[in-house]
N, C-alpha and C positions, 0 to 999 in steps of 0.2 A: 120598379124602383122609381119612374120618374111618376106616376101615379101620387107612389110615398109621400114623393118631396113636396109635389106640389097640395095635397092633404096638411104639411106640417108648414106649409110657406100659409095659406089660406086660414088657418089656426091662428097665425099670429100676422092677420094681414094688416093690424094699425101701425105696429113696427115694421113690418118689412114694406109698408106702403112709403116711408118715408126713406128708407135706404133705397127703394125704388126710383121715387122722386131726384135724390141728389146723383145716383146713374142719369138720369134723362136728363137732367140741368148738365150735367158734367159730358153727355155726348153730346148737348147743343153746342157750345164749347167750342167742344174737340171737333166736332164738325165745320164752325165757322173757321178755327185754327187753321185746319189740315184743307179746307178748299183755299182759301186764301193762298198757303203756300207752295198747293200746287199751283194756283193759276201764276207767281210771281215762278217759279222754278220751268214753266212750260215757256212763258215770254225770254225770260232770262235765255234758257236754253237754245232758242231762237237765230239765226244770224238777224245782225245788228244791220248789215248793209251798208255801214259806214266803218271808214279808216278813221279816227278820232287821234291817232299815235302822230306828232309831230308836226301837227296844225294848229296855228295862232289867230284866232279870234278877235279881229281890230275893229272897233268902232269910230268911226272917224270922222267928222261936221267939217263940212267945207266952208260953214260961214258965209254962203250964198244963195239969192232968191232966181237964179237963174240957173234953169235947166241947161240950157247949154253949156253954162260955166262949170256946172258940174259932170257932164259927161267928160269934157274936157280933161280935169281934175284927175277922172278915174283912169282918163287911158294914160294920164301921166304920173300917177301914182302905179301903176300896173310896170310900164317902161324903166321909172326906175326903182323900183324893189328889183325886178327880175335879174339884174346887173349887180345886185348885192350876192355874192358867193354864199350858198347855203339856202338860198331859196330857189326852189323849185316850180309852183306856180302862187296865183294870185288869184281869188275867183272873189268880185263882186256878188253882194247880195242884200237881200229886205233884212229887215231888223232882228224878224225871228229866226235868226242862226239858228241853228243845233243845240240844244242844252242849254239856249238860252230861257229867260221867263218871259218872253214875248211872243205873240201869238196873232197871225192872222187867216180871216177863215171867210168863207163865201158861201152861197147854195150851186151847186151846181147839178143843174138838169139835164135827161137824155129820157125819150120817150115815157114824158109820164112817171119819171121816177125821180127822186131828188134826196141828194145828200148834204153834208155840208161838209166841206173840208177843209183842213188846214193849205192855204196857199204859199208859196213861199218861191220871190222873184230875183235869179238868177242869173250868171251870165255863162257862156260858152264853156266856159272852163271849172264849174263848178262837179262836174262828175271826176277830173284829174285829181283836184285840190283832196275831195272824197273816199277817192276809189269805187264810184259806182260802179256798178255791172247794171245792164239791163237787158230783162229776159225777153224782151221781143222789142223792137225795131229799133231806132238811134237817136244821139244825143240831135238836139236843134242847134242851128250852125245862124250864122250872120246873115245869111243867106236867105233862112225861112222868115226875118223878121222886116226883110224892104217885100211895099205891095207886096204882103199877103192878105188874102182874103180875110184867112182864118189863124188866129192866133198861134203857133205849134206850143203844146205842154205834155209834158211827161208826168203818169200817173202811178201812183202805186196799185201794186196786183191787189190788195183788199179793193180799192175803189172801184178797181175793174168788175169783180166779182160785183158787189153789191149795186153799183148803178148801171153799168152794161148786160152783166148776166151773160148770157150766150153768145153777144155780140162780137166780131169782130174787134179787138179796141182799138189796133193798127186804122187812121183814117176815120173812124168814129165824132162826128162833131158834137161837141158837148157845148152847151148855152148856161152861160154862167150873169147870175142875178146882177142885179145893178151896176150892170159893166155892156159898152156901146160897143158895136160892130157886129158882126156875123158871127161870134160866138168861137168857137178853140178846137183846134183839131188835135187828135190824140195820134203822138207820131212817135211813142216811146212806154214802157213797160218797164218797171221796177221791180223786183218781188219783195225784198225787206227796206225798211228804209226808218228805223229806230232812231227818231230825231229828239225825242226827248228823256229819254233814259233808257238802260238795259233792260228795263222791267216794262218797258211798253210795249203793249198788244198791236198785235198786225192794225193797223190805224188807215185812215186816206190822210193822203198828200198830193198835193198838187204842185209841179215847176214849172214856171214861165217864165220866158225871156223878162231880161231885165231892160230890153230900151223904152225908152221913153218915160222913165223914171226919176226917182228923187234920190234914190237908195243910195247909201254911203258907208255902209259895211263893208268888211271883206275877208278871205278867209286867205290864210297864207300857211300855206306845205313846205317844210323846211326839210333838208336833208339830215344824212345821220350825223353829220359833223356838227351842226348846227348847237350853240351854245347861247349864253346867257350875252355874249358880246356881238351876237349875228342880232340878237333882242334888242340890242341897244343902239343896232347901226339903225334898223330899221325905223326905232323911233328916234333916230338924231334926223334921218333922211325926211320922215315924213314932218319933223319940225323944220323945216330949212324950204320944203315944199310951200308949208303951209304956216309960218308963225301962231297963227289966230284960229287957228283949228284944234281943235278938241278932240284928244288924240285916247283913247282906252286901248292895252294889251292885253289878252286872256290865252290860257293854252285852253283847247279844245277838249283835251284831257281831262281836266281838272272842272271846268264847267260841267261834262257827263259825272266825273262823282257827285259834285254837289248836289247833282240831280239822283242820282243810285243812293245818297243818305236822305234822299226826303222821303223812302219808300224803305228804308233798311232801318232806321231808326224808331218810325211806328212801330214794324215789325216786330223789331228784340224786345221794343218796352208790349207788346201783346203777348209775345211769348214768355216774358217773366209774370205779365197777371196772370196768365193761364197757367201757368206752373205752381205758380201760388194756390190759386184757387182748387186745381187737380191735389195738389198734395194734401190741404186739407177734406178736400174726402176722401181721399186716399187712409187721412189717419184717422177717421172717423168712421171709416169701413172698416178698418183693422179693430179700433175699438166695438164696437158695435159683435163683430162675430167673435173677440172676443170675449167679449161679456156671455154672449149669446151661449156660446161654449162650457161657460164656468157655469150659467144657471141650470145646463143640460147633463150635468158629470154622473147624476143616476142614470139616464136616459143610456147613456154613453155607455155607463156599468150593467145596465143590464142587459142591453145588445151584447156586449163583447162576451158574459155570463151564458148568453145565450148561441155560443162561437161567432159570432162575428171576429172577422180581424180585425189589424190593425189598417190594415190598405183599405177595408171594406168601408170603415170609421173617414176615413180622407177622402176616399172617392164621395160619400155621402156628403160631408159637409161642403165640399168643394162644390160638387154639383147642386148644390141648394142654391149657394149663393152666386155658382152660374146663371139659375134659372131667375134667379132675383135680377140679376144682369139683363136677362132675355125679355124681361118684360120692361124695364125701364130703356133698353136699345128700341124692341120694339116700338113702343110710345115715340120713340126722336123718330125712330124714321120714316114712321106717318108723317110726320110734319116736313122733314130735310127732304122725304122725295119729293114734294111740292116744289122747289126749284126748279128742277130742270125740268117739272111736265110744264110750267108756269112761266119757265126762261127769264124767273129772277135776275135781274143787274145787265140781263143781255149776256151772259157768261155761256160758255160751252159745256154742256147736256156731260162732258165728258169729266170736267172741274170736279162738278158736285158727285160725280159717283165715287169719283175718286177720295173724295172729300167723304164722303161715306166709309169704304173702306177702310181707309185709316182710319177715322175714328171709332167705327166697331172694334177691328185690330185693338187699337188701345186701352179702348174700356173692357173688352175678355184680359189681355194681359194684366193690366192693374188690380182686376179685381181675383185673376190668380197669385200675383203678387201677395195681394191683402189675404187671402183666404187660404194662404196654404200652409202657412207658418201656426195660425190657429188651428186647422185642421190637424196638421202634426200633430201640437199637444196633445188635441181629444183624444189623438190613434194612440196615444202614449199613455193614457189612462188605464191603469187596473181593474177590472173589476171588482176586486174584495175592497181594494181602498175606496172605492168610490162609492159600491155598498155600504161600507161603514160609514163612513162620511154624512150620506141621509139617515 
C-alpha cells in the first residue's frame, strides 16, 4: 500500500510539492512556537528563590556628597522604620533591586576562566528582607567586612557551575576586573535566585557587602497587617527624616509583573500570528484534498467497483496525505536538529527536542483533522453514481 501511495504522491509531485512545502514552513513555525514555550514554562516552573509577597521597593537620594553622611543616613533610616508597627526588616541595597530595569555587571575571573555577572551590593539583612535559603555556607555578617583581606560575596549555583566547575566554592577566591584589593572570597551558595522575572533562566549573580558605598535604596518587609496607612507612615517618616530627599514607593510585587508582561505579551501577540498563519494552511489543506477528492470520484468508483470498502477508501486517502505530512516534517527536521548539535541561542540540547516533538505532534494531528473529513466523503461515494458521473 505504501508503495501505492507513494506511486500516486510522485504522479502528481508539482501539486503535492507545494502542499509539502507549506507543511515545512508550518513545522518551522510550530517549532520556533513550541521551543519557545517550553523554555519560558521550564524557567517559570523553576523556584524563584525570592519572597516578592509583602516587600516595598524605596528609592531614596540623601542629597549628599559625603559618604559618611550617608552611611549615617542609612543606619538612621533603618532605626526608625523598624519602630513603625508592620515592618519587619529593612535591607539596604545598589540600584539594581529585583525587578527593577537597572543593571550592574563585572568580569569575574577564577583560574583561566571568566564570566560576567550581574553584581548586586547589599547589606546583612538582605536575605531576611528576601527569604533566601542558601545551599552551602552562610550569609556575610559585619564582621567579615573590617580588615579583610578578601571581600566575602555570595554566588549563585549557575556561576558556581560555569566558573569553578569542580571547585570547591566555600573559600574559593575569585578576582574580579577593575576592582582593587585581593579579589573576593566565596563564603555562601544560592541555588535560585530569579531577580528579574518569573521567566528567567538560572542566570550568575553576585552579592557583596554593601560598606563602603553610595547606595541609597532599600527593600522593606512588612507584615500581614500592614496596609496602605503603614505606606504612608513610612513615607511621612522618611520626609521629616529627610525634607530634600527624594523619596520613590514600589511594591516588589508589582515591579516582578511588570517584568512577567514584557515576556507574556510578546508571547500571546506570537501565538495569535501563529494561529493565524496555521489555520490558514489548515484551510488550504482542507481545500486542496478536497478538490483533490472530487477530481478522483472515478478513481474512487472504480476501487470501490472493484470491493474496496469504505474504511479501505479513508485509510488510503488519510495516509497519502500522512506521507505528504512525512516528507514536508522530514525536510524541518533536517534543519530544527541543527540547534541543539550547534547549541543555537546557548538553549538546552533538551528545549529544542522538545520543541520538535510538539511540533511533529501538531502537524500529524492538523493534517488528520484536515484530511479526514475529506476522506469520509470519498468512503461515501457509490460506485455506480460515480461511474455514471465520468
Amino acid at each position: 500500500m505504501l508503495s501505492h501511495i507513494f506511486k500516486l504522491i510522485w504522479k502528481k509531485r508539482r501539486s503535492n510539492f507545494l502542499l509539502m512545502l507549506e507543511i515545512f514552513v508550518s513545522f518551522i513555525i510550530l517549532f520556533g512556537v513550541a521551543s519557545l514555550t517550553v523554555y519560558n514554562l521550564d524557567n517559570l516552573a523553576a523556584p524563584a528563590g525570592i519572597d516578592s509577597d509583602r516587600v516595598w521597593a524605596v528609592s531614596c537620594g540623601f542629597n549628599t556628597d559625603s559618604l559618611p553622611l550617608v552611611n549615617t543616613a542609612r543606619e538612621t533610616v533603618k532605626r526608625e522604620l523598624l519602630q513603625i508597627p508592620g515592618i519587619e526588616s529593612v535591607s539596604f541595597m545598589s540600584n539594581n533591586m529585583p525587578y527593577s530595569f537597572s543593571s550592574s555587571n563585572n568580569d569575574f575571573k577564577f583560574k583561566g576562566k571568566s564570566v560576567v555577572s550581574e553584581i548586586m551590593r547589599v547589606d546583612i539583612d538582605f536575605p531576611e528582607v528576601l527569604g533566601l535559603q542558601l545551599s552551602e555556607g552562610r550569609w556575610f555578617t559585619n564582621a567579615d567586612t573590617v580588615a579583610a583581606k578578601y571581600r566575602p560575596i555570595i554566588i549563585t549555583r549557575k556561576l558556581k557551575e560555569d566558573l569553578l566547575g569542580n571547585e570547591d566554592a566555600i573559600g574559593a577566591i575569585v578576582n574580579e576586573e577593575n576592582t582593587e584589593g585581593g579579589g573576593s572570597r566565596v563564603i555562601g551558595v544560592v541555588d535560585y535566585f530569579k531577580h528579574k522575572s518569573d521567566f528567567q533562566e538560572r542566570d550568575y549573580c553576585v552579592m557583596a557587602p554593601l560598606a563602603g558605598t553610595w547606595e541609597q535604596n532599600f527593600l522593606i518587609k512588612t507584615s500581614e497587617g500592614a496596609t496602605a496607612e503603614t505606606e504612608a507612615r513610612v513615607a511621612r517618616h522618611l520626609a521629616q527624616l529627610g525634607p530634600d530627599w527624594n523619596i520613590e514607593i514600589q511594591h516588589l510585587d508589582e515591579m516582578k509583573s511588570r517584568r512577567n508582561q514584557l515576556i507574556r505579551v510578546p508571547m500571546i501577540i506570537l501565538y495569535i500570528v501563529c494561529a493565524f498563519l496555521v489555520f490558514n494552511v489548515a484551510l488550504g489543506l482542507f481545500g486542496v484534498l478536497f478538490q483533490t477528492i472530487q477530481r478522483r470520484r472515478a478513481e474512487i468508483g472504480l476501487r470501490r467497483a472493484m470491493g474496496a470498502t469504505g474504511n479501505n477508501i479513508l485509510r488510503h486517502f488519510v495516509g497519502e496525505t500522512a506521507m505528504i505530512a512525512t516528507f514536508g516534517v522530514a525536510l524541518g527536521l533536517f534543519f530544527t536538529v541543527q540547534f541543539p548539535l550547534m547549541n543555537v541561542f546557548d538553549v538546552a540540547s533538551e528545549v529544542y527536542v522538545k520543541g520538535m516533538f510538539w511540533a511533529v505532534a501538531f502537524i500529524y494531528l492538523l493534517v488528520l483533522l484536515c484530511s479526514f473529513y475529506p476522506s469520509r466523503q470519498a468512503a461515501a461515494v457509490q460506485p455506480a453514481t460515480a461511474l455514471h458521473e465520468e
